[in-house]
C-alpha positions as protocol buffer text, in pm:
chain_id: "A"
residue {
  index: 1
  type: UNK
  ca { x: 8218 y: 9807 z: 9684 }
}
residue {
  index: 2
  type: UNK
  ca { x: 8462 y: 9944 z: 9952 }
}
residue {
  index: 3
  type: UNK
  ca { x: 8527 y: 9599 z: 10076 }
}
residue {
  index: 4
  type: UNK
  ca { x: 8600 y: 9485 z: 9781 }
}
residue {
  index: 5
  type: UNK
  ca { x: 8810 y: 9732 z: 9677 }
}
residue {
  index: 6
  type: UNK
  ca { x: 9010 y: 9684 z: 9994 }
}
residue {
  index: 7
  type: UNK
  ca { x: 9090 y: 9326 z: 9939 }
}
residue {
  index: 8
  type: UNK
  ca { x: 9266 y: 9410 z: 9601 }
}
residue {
  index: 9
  type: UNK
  ca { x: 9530 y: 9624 z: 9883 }
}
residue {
  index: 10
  type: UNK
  ca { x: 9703 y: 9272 z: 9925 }
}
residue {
  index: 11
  type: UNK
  ca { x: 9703 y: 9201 z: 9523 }
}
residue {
  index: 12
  type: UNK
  ca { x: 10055 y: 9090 z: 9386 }
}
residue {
  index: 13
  type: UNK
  ca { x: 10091 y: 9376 z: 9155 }
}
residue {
  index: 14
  type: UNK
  ca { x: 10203 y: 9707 z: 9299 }
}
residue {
  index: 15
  type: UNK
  ca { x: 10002 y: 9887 z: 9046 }
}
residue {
  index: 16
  type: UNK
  ca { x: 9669 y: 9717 z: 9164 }
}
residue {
  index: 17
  type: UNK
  ca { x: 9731 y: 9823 z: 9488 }
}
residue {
  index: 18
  type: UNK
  ca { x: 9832 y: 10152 z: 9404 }
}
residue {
  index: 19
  type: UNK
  ca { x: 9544 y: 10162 z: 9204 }
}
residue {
  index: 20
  type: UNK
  ca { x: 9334 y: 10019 z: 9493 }
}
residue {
  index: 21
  type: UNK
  ca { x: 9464 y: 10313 z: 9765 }
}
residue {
  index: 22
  type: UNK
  ca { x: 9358 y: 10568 z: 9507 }
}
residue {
  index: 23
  type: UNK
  ca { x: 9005 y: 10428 z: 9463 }
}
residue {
  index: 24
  type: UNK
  ca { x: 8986 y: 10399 z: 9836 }
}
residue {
  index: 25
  type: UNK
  ca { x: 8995 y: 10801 z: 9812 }
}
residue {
  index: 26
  type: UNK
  ca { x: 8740 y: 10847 z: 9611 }
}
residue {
  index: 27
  type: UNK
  ca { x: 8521 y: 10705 z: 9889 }
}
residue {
  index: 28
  type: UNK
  ca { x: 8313 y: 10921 z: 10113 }
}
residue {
  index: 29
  type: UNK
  ca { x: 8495 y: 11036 z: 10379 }
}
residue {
  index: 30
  type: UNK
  ca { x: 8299 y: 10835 z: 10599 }
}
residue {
  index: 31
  type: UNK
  ca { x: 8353 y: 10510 z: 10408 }
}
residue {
  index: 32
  type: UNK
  ca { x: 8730 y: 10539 z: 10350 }
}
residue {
  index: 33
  type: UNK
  ca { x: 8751 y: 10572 z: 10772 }
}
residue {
  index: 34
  type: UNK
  ca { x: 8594 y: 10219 z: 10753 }
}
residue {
  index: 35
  type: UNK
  ca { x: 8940 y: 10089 z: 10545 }
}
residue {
  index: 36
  type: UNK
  ca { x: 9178 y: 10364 z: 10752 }
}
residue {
  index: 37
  type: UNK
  ca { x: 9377 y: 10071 z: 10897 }
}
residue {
  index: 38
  type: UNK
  ca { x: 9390 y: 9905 z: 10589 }
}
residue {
  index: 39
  type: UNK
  ca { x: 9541 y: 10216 z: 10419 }
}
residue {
  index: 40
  type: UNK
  ca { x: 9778 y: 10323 z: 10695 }
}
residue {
  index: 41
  type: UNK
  ca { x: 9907 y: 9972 z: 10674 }
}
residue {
  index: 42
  type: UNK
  ca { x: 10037 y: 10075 z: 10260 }
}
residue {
  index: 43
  type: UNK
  ca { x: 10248 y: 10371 z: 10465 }
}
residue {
  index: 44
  type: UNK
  ca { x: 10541 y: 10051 z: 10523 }
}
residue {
  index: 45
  type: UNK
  ca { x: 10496 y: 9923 z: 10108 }
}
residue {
  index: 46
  type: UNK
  ca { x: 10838 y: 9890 z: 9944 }
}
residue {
  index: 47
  type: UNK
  ca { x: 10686 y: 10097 z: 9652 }
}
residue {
  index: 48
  type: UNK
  ca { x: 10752 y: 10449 z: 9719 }
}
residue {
  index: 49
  type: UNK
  ca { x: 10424 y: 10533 z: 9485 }
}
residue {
  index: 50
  type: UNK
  ca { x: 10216 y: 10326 z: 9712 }
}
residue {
  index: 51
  type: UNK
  ca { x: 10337 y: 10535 z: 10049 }
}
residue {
  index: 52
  type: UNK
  ca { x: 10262 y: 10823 z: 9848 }
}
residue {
  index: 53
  type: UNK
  ca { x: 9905 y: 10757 z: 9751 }
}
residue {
  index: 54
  type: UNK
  ca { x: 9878 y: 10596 z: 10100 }
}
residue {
  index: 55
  type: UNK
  ca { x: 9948 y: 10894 z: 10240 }
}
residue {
  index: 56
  type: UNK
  ca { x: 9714 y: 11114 z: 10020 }
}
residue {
  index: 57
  type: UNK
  ca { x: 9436 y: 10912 z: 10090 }
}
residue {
  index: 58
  type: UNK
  ca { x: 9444 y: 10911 z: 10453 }
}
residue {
  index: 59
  type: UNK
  ca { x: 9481 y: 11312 z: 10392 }
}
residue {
  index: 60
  type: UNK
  ca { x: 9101 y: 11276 z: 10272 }
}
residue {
  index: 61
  type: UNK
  ca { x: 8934 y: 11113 z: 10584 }
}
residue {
  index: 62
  type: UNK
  ca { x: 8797 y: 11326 z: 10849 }
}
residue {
  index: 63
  type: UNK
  ca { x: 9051 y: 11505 z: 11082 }
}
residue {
  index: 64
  type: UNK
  ca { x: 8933 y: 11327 z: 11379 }
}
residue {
  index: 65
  type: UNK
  ca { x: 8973 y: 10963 z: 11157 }
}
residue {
  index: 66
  type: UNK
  ca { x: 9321 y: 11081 z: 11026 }
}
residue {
  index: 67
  type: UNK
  ca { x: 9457 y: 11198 z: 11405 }
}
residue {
  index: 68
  type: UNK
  ca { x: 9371 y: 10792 z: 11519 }
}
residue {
  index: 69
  type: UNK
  ca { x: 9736 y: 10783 z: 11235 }
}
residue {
  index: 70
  type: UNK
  ca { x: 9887 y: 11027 z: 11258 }
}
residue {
  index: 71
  type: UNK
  ca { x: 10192 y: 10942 z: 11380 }
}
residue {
  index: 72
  type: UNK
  ca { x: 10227 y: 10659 z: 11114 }
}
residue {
  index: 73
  type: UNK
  ca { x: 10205 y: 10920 z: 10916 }
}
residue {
  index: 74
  type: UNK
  ca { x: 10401 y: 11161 z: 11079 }
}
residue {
  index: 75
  type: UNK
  ca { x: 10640 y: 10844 z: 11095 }
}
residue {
  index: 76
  type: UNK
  ca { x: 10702 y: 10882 z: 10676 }
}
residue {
  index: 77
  type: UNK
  ca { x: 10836 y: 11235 z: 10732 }
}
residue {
  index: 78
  type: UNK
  ca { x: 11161 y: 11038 z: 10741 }
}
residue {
  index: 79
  type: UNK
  ca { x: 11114 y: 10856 z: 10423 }
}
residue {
  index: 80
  type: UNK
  ca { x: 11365 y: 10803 z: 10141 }
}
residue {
  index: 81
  type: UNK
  ca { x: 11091 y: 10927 z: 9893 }
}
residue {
  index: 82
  type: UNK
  ca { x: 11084 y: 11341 z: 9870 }
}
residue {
  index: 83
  type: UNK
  ca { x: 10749 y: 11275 z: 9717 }
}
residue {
  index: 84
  type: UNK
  ca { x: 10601 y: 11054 z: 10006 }
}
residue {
  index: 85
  type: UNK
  ca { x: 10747 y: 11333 z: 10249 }
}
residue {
  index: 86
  type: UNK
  ca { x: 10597 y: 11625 z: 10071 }
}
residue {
  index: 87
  type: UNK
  ca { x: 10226 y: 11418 z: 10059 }
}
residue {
  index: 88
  type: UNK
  ca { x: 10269 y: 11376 z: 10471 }
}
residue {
  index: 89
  type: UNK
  ca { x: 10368 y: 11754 z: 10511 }
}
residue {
  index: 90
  type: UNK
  ca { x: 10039 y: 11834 z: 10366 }
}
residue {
  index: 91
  type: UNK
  ca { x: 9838 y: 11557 z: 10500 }
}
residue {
  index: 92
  type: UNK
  ca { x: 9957 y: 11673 z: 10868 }
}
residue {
  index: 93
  type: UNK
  ca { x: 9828 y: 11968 z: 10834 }
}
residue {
  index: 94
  type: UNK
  ca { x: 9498 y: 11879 z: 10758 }
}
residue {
  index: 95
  type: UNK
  ca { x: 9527 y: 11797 z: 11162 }
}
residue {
  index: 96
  type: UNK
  ca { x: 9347 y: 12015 z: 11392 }
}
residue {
  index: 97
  type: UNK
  ca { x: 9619 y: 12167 z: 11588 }
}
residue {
  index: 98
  type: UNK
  ca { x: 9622 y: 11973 z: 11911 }
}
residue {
  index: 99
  type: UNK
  ca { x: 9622 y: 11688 z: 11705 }
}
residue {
  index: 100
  type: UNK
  ca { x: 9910 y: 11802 z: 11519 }
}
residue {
  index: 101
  type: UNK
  ca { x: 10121 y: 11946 z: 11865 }
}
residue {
  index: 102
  type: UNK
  ca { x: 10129 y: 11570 z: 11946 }
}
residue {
  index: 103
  type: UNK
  ca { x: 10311 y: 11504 z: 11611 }
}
């Protein structure tokens, strides 16, 4: 149901695809790589709430998945939102060091 999960991330309603990032999360690690793109793409959404859960829920795929964006998320250190900044903080450093030297 991944798939069709991710096709709700373009729905007109900011909650739905708030809701849809979340969901995305609960997905084996595995699985959510398979929508990373999709996800990272949520780190430029006008909604602040959306970055944020965008940001959490790349936080949950495996550290070798999450360095392929890390500088997009690295990118929303700089964002207006103190809550979006605080998520990437703590999603960076779920990178393996190297991974986060080049951040």
């Amino acid at each position: 149901h991944g798939a069709a999960v991710a096709a709700t991330l373009e729905d007109a309603n900011e909650y739905v695809r708030m809701a849809a990032v979340q969901t995305l999360g609960k997905l084996p690690a595995e699985a959510l790589a398979a929508h990373g793109a999709a996800v990272a793409a949520r780190l430029e959404h006008t909604d602040g709430k959306v970055r944020k859960a965008a940001v959490e829920t790349l936080g949950k795929l495996p550290a070798e998945a999450l360095a392929a964006h890390g500088a997009a998320v690295a990118a929303t250190l700089e964002d207006a939102n103190e809550y979006v900044r605080m998520a990437a903080v703590q999603t960076l450093g779920k990178l393996p060091a190297e991974a986060l030297a080049a951040h």
